[in-house]
GUZA-679435 format. One record per residue (C-alpha): residue in one letter; chain; residue number from 1; z, y, x. Coordinates in nm, 3 decimals. Layout:
N
NODE   doke   kolro   lomi         z         y         x
NODE      A       A    NUM         Z         Y         X
...
END
This chain:
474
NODE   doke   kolro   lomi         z         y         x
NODE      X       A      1    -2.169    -5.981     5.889
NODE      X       A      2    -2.347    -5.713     5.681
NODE      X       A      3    -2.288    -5.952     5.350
NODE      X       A      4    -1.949    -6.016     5.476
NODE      X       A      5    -1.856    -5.631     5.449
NODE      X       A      6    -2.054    -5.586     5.135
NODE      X       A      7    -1.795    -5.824     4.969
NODE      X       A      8    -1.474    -5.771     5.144
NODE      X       A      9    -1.553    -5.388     5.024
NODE      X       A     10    -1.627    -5.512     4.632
NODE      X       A     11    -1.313    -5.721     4.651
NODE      X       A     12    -1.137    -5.375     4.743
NODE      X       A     13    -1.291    -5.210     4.520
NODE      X       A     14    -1.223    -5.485     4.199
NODE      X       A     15    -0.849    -5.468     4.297
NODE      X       A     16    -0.844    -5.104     4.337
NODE      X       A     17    -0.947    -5.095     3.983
NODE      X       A     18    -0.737    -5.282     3.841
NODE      X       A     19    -0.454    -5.147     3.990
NODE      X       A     20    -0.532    -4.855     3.839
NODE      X       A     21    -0.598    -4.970     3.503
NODE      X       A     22    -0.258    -5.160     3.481
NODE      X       A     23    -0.107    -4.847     3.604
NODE      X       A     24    -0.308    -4.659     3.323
NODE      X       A     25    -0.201    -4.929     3.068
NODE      X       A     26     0.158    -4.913     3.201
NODE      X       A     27     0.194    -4.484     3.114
NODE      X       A     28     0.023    -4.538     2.766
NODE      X       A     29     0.205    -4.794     2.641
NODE      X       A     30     0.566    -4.689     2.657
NODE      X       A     31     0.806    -4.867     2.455
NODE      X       A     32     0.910    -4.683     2.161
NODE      X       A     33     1.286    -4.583     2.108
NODE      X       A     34     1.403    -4.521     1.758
NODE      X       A     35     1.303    -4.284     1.529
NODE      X       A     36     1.358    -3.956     1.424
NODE      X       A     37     1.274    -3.695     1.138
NODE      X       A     38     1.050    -3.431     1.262
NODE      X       A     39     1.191    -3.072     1.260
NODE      X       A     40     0.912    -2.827     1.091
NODE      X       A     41     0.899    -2.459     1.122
NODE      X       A     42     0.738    -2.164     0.912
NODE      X       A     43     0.535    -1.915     1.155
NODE      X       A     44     0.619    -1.750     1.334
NODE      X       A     45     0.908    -2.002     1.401
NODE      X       A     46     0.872    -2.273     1.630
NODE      X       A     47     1.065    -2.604     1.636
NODE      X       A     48     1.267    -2.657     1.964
NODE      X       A     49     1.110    -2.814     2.269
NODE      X       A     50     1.160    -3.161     2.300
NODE      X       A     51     1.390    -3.314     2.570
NODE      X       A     52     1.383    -3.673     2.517
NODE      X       A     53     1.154    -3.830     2.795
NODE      X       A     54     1.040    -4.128     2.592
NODE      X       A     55     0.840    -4.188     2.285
NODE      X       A     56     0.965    -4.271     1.930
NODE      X       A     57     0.897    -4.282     1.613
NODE      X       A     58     0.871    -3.958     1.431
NODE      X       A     59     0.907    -3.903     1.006
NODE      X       A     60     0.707    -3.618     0.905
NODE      X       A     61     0.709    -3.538     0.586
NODE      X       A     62     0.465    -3.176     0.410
NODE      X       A     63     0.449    -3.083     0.049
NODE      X       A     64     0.102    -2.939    -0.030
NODE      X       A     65     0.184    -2.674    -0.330
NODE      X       A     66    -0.046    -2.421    -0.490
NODE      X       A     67     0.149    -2.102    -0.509
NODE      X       A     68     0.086    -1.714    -0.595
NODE      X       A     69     0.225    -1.498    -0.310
NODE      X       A     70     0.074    -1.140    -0.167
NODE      X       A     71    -0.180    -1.090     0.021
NODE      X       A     72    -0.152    -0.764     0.058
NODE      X       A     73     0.072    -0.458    -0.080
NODE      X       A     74    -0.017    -0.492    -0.399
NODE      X       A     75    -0.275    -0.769    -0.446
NODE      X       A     76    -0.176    -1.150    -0.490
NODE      X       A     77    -0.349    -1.444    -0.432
NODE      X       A     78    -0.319    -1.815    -0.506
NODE      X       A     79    -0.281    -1.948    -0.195
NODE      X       A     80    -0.309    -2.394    -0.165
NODE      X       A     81    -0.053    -2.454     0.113
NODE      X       A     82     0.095    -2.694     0.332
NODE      X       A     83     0.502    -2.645     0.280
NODE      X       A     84     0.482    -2.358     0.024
NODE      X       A     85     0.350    -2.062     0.306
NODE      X       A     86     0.060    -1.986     0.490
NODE      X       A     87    -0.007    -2.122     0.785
NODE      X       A     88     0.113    -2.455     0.707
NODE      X       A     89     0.418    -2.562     0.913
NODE      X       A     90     0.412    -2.649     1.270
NODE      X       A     91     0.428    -2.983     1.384
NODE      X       A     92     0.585    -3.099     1.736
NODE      X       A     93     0.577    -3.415     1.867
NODE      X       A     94     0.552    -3.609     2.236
NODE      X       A     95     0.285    -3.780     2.337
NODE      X       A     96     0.272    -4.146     2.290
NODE      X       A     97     0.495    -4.090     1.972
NODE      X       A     98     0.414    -4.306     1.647
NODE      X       A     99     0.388    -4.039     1.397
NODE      X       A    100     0.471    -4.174     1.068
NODE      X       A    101     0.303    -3.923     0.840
NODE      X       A    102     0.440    -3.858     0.434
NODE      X       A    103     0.220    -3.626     0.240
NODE      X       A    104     0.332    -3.562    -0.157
NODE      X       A    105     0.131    -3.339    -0.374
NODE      X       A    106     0.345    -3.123    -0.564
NODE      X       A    107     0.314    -3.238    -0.970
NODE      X       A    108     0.206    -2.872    -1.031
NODE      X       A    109    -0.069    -2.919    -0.825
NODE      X       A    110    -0.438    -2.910    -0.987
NODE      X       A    111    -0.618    -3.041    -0.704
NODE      X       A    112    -0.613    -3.349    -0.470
NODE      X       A    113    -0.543    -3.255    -0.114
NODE      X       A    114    -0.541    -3.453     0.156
NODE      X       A    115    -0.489    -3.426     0.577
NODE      X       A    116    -0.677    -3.419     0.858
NODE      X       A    117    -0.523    -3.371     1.205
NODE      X       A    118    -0.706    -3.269     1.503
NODE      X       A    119    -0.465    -3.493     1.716
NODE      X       A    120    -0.547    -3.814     1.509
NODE      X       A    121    -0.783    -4.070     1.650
NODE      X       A    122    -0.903    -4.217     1.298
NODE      X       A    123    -1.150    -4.200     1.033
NODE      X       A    124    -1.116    -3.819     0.916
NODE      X       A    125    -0.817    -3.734     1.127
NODE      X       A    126    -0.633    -3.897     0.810
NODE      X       A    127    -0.845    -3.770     0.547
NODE      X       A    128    -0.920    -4.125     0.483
NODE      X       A    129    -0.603    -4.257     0.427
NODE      X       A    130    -0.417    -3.939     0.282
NODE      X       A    131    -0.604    -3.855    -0.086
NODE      X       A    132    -0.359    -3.737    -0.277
NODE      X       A    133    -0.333    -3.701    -0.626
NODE      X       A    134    -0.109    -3.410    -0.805
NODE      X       A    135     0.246    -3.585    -0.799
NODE      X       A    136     0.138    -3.848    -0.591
NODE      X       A    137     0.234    -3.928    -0.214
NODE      X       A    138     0.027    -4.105     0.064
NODE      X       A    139     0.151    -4.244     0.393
NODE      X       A    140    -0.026    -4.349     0.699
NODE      X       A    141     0.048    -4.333     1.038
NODE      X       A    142    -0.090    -4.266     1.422
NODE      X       A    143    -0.036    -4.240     1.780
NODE      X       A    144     0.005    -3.892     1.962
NODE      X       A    145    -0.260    -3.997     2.191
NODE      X       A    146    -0.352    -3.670     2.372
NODE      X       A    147    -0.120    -3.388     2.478
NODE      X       A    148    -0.242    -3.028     2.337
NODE      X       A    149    -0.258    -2.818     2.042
NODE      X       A    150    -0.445    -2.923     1.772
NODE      X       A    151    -0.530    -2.763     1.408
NODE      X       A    152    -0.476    -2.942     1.103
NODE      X       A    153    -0.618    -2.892     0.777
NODE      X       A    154    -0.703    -3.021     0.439
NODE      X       A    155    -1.051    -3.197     0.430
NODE      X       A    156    -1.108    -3.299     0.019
NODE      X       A    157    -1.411    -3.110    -0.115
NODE      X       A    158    -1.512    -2.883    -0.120
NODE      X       A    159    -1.340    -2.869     0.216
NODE      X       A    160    -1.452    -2.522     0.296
NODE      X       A    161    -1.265    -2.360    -0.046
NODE      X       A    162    -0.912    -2.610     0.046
NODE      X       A    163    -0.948    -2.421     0.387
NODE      X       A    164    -1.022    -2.077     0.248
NODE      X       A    165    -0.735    -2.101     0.011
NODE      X       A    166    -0.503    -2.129     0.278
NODE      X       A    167    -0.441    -2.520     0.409
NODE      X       A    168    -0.430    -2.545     0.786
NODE      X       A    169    -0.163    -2.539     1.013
NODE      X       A    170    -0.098    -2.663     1.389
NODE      X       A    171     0.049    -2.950     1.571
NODE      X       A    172     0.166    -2.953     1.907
NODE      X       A    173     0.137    -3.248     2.091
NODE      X       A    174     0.335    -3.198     2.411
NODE      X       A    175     0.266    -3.387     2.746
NODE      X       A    176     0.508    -3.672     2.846
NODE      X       A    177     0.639    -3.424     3.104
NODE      X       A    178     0.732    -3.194     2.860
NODE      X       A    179     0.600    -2.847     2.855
NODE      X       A    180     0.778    -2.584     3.141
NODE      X       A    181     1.009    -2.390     2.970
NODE      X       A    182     1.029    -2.016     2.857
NODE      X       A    183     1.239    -1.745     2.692
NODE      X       A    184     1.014    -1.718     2.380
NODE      X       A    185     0.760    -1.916     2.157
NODE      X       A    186     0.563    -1.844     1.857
NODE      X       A    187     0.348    -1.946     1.606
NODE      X       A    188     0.052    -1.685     1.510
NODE      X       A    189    -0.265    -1.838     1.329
NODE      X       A    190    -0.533    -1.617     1.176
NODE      X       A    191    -0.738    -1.663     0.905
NODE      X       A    192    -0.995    -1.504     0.648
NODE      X       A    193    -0.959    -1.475     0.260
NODE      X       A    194    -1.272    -1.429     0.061
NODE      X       A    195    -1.154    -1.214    -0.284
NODE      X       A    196    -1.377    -1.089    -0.579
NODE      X       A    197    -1.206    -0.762    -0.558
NODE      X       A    198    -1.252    -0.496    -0.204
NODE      X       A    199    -0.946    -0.566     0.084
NODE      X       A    200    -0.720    -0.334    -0.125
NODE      X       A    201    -0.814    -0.380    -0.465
NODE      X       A    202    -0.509    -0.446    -0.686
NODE      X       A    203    -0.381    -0.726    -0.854
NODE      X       A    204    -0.451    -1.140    -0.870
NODE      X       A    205    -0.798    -1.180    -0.667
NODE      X       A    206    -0.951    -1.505    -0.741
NODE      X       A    207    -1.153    -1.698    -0.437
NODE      X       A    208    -1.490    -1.532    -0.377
NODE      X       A    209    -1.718    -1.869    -0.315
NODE      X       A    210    -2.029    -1.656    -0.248
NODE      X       A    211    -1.887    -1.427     0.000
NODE      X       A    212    -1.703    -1.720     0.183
NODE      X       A    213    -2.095    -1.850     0.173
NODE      X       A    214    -2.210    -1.566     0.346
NODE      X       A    215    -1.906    -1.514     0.595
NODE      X       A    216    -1.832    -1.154     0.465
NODE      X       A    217    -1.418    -1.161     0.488
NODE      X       A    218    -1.196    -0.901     0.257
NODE      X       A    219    -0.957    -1.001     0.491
NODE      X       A    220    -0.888    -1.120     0.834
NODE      X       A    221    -0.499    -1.170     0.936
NODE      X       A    222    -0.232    -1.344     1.103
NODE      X       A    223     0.031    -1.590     0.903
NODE      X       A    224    -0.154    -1.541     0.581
NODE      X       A    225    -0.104    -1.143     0.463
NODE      X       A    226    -0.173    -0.829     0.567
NODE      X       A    227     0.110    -0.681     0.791
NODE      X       A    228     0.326    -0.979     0.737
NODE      X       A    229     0.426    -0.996     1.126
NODE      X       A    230     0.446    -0.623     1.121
NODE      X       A    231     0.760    -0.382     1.147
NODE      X       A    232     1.114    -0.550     1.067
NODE      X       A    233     0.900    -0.923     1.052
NODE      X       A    234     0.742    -0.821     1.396
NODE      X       A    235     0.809    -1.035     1.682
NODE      X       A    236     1.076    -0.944     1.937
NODE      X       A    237     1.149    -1.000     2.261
NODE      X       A    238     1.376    -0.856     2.576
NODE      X       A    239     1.207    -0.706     2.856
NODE      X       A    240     1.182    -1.002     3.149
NODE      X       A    241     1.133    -1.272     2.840
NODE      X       A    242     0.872    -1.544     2.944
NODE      X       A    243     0.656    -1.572     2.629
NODE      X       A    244     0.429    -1.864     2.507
NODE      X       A    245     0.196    -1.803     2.157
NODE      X       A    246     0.094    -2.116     2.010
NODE      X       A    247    -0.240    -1.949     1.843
NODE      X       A    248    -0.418    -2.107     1.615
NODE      X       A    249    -0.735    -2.024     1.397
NODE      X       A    250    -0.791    -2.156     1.031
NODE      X       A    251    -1.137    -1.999     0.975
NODE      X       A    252    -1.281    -2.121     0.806
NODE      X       A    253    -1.587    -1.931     0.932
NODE      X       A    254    -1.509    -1.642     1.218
NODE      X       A    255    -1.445    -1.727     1.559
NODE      X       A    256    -1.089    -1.450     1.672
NODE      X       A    257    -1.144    -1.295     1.965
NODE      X       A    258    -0.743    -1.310     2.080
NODE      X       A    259    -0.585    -0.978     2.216
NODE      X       A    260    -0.215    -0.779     2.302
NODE      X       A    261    -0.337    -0.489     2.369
NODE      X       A    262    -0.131    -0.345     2.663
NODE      X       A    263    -0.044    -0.695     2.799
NODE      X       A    264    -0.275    -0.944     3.066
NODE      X       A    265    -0.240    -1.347     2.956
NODE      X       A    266    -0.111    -1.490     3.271
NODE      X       A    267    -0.213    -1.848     3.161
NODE      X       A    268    -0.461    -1.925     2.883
NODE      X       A    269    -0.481    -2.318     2.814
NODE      X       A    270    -0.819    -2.281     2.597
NODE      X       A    271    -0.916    -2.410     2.344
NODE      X       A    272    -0.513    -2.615     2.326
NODE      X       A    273    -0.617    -2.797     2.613
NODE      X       A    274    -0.451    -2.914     2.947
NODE      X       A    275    -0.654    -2.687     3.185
NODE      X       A    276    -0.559    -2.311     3.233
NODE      X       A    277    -0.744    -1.998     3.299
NODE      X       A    278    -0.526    -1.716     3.426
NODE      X       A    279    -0.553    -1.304     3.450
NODE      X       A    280    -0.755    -1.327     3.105
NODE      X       A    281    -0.723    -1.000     2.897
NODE      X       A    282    -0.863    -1.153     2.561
NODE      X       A    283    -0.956    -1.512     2.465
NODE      X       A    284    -1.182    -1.670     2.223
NODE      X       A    285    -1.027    -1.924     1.917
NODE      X       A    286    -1.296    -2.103     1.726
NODE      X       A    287    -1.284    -2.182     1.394
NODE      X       A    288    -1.037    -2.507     1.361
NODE      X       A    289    -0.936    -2.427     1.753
NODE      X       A    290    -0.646    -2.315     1.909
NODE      X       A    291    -0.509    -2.173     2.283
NODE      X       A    292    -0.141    -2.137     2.442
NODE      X       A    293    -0.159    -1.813     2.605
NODE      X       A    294     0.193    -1.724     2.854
NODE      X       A    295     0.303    -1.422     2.945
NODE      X       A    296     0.601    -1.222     3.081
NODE      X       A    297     0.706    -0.876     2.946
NODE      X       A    298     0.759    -0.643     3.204
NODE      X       A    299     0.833    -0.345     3.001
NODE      X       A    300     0.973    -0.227     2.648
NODE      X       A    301     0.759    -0.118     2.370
NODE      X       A    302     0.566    -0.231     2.067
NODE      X       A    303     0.266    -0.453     2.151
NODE      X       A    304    -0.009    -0.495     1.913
NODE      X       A    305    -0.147    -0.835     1.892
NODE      X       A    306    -0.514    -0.820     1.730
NODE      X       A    307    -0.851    -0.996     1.685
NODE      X       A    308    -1.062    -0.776     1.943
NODE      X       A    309    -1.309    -0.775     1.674
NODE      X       A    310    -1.147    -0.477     1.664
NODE      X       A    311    -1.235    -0.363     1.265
NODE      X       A    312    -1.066    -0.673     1.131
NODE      X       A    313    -0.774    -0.589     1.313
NODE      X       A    314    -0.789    -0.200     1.194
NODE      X       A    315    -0.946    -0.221     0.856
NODE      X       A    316    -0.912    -0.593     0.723
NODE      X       A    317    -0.523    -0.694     0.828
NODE      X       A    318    -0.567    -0.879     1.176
NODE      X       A    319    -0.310    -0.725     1.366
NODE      X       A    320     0.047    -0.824     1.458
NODE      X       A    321     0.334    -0.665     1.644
NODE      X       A    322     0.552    -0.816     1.959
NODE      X       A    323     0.864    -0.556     1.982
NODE      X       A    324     1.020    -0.532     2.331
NODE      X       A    325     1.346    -0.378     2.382
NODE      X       A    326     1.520    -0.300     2.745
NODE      X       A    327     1.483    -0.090     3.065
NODE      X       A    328     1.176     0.128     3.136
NODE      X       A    329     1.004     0.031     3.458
NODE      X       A    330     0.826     0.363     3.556
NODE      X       A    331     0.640     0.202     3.841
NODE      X       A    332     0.504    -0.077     3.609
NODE      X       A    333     0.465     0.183     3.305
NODE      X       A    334     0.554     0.551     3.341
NODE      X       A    335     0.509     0.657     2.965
NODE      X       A    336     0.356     1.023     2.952
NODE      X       A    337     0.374     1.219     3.243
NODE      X       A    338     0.223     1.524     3.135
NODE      X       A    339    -0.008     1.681     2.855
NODE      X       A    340    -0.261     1.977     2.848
NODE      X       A    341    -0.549     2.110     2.689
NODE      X       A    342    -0.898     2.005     2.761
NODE      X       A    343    -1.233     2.116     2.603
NODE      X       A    344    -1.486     1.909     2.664
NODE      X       A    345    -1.881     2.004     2.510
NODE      X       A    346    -2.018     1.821     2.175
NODE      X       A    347    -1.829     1.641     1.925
NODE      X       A    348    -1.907     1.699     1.550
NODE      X       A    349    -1.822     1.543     1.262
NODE      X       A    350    -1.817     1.179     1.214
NODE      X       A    351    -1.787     0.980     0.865
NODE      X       A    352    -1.632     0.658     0.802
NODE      X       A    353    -1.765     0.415     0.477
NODE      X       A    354    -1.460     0.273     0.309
NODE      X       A    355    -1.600     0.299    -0.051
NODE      X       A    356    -1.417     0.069    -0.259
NODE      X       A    357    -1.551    -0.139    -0.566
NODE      X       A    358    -1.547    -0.016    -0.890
NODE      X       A    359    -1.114    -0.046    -1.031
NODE      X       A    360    -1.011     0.055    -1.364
NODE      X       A    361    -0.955     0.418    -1.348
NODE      X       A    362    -0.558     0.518    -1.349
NODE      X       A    363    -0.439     0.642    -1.688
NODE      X       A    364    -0.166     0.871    -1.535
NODE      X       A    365     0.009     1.041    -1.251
NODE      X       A    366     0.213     0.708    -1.189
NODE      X       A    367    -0.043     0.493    -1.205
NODE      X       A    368    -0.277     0.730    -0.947
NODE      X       A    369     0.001     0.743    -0.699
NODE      X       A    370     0.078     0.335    -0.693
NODE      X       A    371    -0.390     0.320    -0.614
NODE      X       A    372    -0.347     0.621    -0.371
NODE      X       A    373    -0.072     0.422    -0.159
NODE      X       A    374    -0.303     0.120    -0.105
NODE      X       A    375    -0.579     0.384    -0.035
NODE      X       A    376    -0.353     0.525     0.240
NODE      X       A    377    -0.237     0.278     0.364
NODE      X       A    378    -0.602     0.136     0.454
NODE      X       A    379    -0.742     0.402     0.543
NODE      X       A    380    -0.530     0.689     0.649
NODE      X       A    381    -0.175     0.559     0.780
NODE      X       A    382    -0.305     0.431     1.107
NODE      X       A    383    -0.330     0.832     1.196
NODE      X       A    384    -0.085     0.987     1.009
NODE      X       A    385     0.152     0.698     1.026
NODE      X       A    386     0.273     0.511     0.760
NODE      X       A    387     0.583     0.794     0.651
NODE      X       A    388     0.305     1.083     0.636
NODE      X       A    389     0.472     1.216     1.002
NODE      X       A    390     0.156     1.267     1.213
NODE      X       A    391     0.144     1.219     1.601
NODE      X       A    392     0.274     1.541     1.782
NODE      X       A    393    -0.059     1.736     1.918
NODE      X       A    394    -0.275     1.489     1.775
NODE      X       A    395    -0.273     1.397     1.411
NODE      X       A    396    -0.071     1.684     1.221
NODE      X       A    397     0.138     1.589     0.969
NODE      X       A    398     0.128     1.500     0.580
NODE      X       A    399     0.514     1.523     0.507
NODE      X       A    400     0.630     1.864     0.438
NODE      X       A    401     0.264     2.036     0.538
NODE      X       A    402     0.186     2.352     0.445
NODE      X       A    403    -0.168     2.365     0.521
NODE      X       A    404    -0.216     2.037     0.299
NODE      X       A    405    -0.007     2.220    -0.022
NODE      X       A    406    -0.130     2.560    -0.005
NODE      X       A    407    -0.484     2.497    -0.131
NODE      X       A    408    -0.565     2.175    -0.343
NODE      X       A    409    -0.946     2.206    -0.332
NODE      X       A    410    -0.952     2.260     0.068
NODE      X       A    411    -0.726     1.944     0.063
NODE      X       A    412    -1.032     1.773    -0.113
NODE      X       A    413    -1.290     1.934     0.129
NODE      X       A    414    -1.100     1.765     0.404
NODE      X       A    415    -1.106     1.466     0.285
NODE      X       A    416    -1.472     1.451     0.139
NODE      X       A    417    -1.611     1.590     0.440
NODE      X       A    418    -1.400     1.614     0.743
NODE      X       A    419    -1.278     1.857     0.943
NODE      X       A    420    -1.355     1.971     1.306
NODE      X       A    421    -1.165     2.291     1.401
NODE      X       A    422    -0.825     2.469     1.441
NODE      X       A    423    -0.588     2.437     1.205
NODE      X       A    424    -0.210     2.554     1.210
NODE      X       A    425     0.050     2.327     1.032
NODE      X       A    426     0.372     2.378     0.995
NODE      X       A    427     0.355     2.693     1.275
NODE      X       A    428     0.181     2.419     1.524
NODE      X       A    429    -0.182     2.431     1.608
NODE      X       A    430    -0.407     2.115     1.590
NODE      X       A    431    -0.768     2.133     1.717
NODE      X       A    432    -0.911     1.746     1.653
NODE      X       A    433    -1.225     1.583     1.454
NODE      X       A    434    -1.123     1.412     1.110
NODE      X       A    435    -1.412     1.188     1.027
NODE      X       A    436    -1.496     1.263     0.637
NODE      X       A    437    -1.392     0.924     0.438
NODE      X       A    438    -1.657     0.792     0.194
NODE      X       A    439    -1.429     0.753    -0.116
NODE      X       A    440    -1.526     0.746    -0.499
NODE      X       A    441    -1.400     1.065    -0.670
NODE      X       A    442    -1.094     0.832    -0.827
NODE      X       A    443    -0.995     0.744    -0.500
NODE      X       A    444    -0.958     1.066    -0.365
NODE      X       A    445    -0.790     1.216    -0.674
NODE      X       A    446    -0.602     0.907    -0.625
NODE      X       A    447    -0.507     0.907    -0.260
NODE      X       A    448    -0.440     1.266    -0.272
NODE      X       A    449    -0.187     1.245    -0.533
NODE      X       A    450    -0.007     0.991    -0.365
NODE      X       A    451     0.020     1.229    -0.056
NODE      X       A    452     0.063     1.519    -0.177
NODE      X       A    453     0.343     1.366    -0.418
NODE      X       A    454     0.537     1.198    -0.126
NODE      X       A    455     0.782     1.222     0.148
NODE      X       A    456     0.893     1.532     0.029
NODE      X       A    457     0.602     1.701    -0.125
NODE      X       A    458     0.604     1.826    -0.461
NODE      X       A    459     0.166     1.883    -0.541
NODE      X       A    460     0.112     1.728    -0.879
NODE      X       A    461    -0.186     1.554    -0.972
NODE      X       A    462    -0.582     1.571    -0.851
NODE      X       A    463    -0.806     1.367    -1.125
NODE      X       A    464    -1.169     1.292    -1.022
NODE      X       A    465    -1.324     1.623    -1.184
NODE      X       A    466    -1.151     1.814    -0.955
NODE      X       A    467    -1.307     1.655    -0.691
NODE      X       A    468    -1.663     1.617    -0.846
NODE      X       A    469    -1.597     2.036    -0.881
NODE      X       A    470    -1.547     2.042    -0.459
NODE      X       A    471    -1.805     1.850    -0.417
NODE      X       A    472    -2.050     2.036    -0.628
NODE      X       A    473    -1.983     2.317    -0.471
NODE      X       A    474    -2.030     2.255    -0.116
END
């Protein structure tokens, strides 16, 4: 009897199986329907959801290019790319779709490139079958296995410099279901640039191969530049909008520690996957990873979307801004409410190290103030905002001061070594700590010309012996 059951229950258990591997079988292999061209999308653009509810056949086709564009305000950089931009462009497809994949090198090229997608099941993600030649093309093709978010990126040595210069990008693979819908969806992926010259320094940097070696960034930012999802490129949204941030993370070394400051993640698929995490304030992107992080706005404002690693976001270019327009909600947010004075014991002076390499010295007033507005605007802006204005009762103002213009050498003082008592500017009294600023003498004279030449003010020029004299003497 005993046997009996033993057998009757493996029988079960056989069929069961099987039933469930036909089944299986029977949702993978879905019979392709046509094809179409993919639709790809510079960041922070996304292409549009996909609404078909069976696979097909999908043309993609990228241009890799080699192209000078800016880093920063004032420094360029050859960047290798995937469609002419950094990040390369985003990639949506279904799962179970054939991708039929067309990569042509640009004939201005000097390097190979090829392709390797995290969403390929093959030798090298593609690499293999993609080595491309300048003013060549390669073709191969796949199947969108598994549903996520996957990074892509050029893998021809030395992979690590193709990567630093710029060639990654994302593909989204969606689920057969399709993903749930929302108001909003964008494409953010940071990234590190290794330069010869300091984050600031002016003019065509050249790849750095020992610092990339080391994993000592110039610069750590979103969609390839400093501040280029920043002010009228920020991101925008309405007040009630359902968000979803496709994040992705080139590396090729640091690991982003993913943050809106003022907003919670309501869902976090890590890591591009299928599970979700919710409540989570700040998530972690590895290198050649990715996450979908959702989230609903609840009031207006500007967010700022950073690397929690919180210097690269404040003093190497990782930081981003979502703009919100619509109602207040007091009870959510009240803004404000009320202000007063409070004393508490200690505080002192602080100093900050932003020392800068060694740059040609300017050889005139013009040339000081174009230095002194990359100076600012690294090192000064983020309290005395970007138009010299200040923050009322907390950061007095540059524009139109007349504490700042009355004196040139107390100007320097400040800056050289900081400042921690009353002042009155412009008939309003400040009492806050300004760290001193580690500067080379040119880069004072410089960034003090700029200010006290802008917005308004009329200072002429400080040179470096001016402030060698302040310094001498204190």
């Amino acid at each position: 009897m005993k046997d009996i059951f033993t057998q009757s229950w493996r029988v079960l258990l056989a069929f069961s199986l099987t039933i469930l591997m036909l089944a299986a079988t029977g949702c993978k292999n879905e019979t392709l329907q046509g094809e179409e061209n993919a639709v790809l999308t510079h960041a922070p653009a996304v292409p549009a959801a996909i609404t078909r509810n069976y696979p097909t056949k999908v043309i993609v086709e990228l241009e890799t290019t080699e192209v000078i564009r800016r880093l920063a305000d004032g420094v360029a950089y050859t960047f290798w790319t995937f469609g002419g931009e950094v990040p390369g462009k985003f990639i949506r497809v279904r799962q179970g779709d054939q991708v039929e994949f067309h990569l042509n090198n640009h004939p201005d090229s000097k390097m190979p490139h090829n392709i390797d997608l995290h969403a390929v099941t093959g030798p090298g993600g593609g690499a293999a079958s993609s080595f491309t030649a300048p003013g060549k093309g390669t073709v191969f093709s796949f199947e969108a296995l598994n549903p996520g978010l996957f990074v892509y990126h050029c893998a021809t040595a030395p992979v690590g410099m193709h990567i630093a210069n710029g060639m990654y990008g994302l593909i989204l693979v969606e689920p057969k279901e399709g993903l749930p819908p929302v108001d909003k969806e964008f494409y953010v992926m940071q990234s590190e640039f290794y330069t010869q010259g300091a984050y600031g320094e002016a003019g065509l940097q050249p790849f750095d191969m020992s610092k990339a070696l080391l994993e000592t960034p110039d610069y750590v930012v979103f969609n390839g530049s400093v501040g280029s999802t920043t002010g009228d490129k920020a991101l925008t949204a309405n007040v009630g909008d359902r968000i979803r941030l496709f994040v992705g993370n080139g590396g090729p070394n640091l690991v982003s520690s993913f943050h809106v400051i003022g907003e919670i993640f309501d869902l976090v698929h890590t890591e591009g996957g299928g599970v979700a995490n919710t409540n989570v304030q700040t998530t972690l992107v590895p290198a050649g990873g990715s996450a979908m992080v959702e989230f609903t706005v609840d009031v207006p404002g500007t967010f700022i979307i950073v690397d929690h690693s919180i210097f690269r976001a404040f003093n190497k270019g990782a930081l981003a801004m979502l703009t919100v327009t619509g109602d207040e909600n007091a009870q959510i947010y009240s803004g404000l409410k009320e202000e007063h004075v409070y004393l508490p014991e200690g505080g002192g002076i602080q100093e900050i190290d932003v020392t800068s390499a060694n740059v040609p010295p300017a050889q005139n007033m013009a040339e000081r103030i174009e230095a002194g507005s990359r100076i600012f605007a690294a090192n000064c802006a983020a309290c005395h905002q970007p138009s010299g204005q200040g923050i009322a009762g907390v950061f007095p103002p540059l524009a139109g001061s007349d504490f700042l213009m009355a004196d040139a050498a107390r100007a320097i003082g400040v800056v050289v070594n900081g400042l921690s008592e009353e002042i009155e500017v412009n008939g309003v009294k400040y009492n806050g700590v300004m760290p001193g600023v580690r500067l080379s003498d040119e880069d004072v004279a410089n960034v003090l010309t700029f200010v006290r030449n802008s917005w308004g003010n009329e200072g002429g020029e400080t040179v470096p012996a001016d402030v060698a004299k302040v310094k001498s003497s204190h």
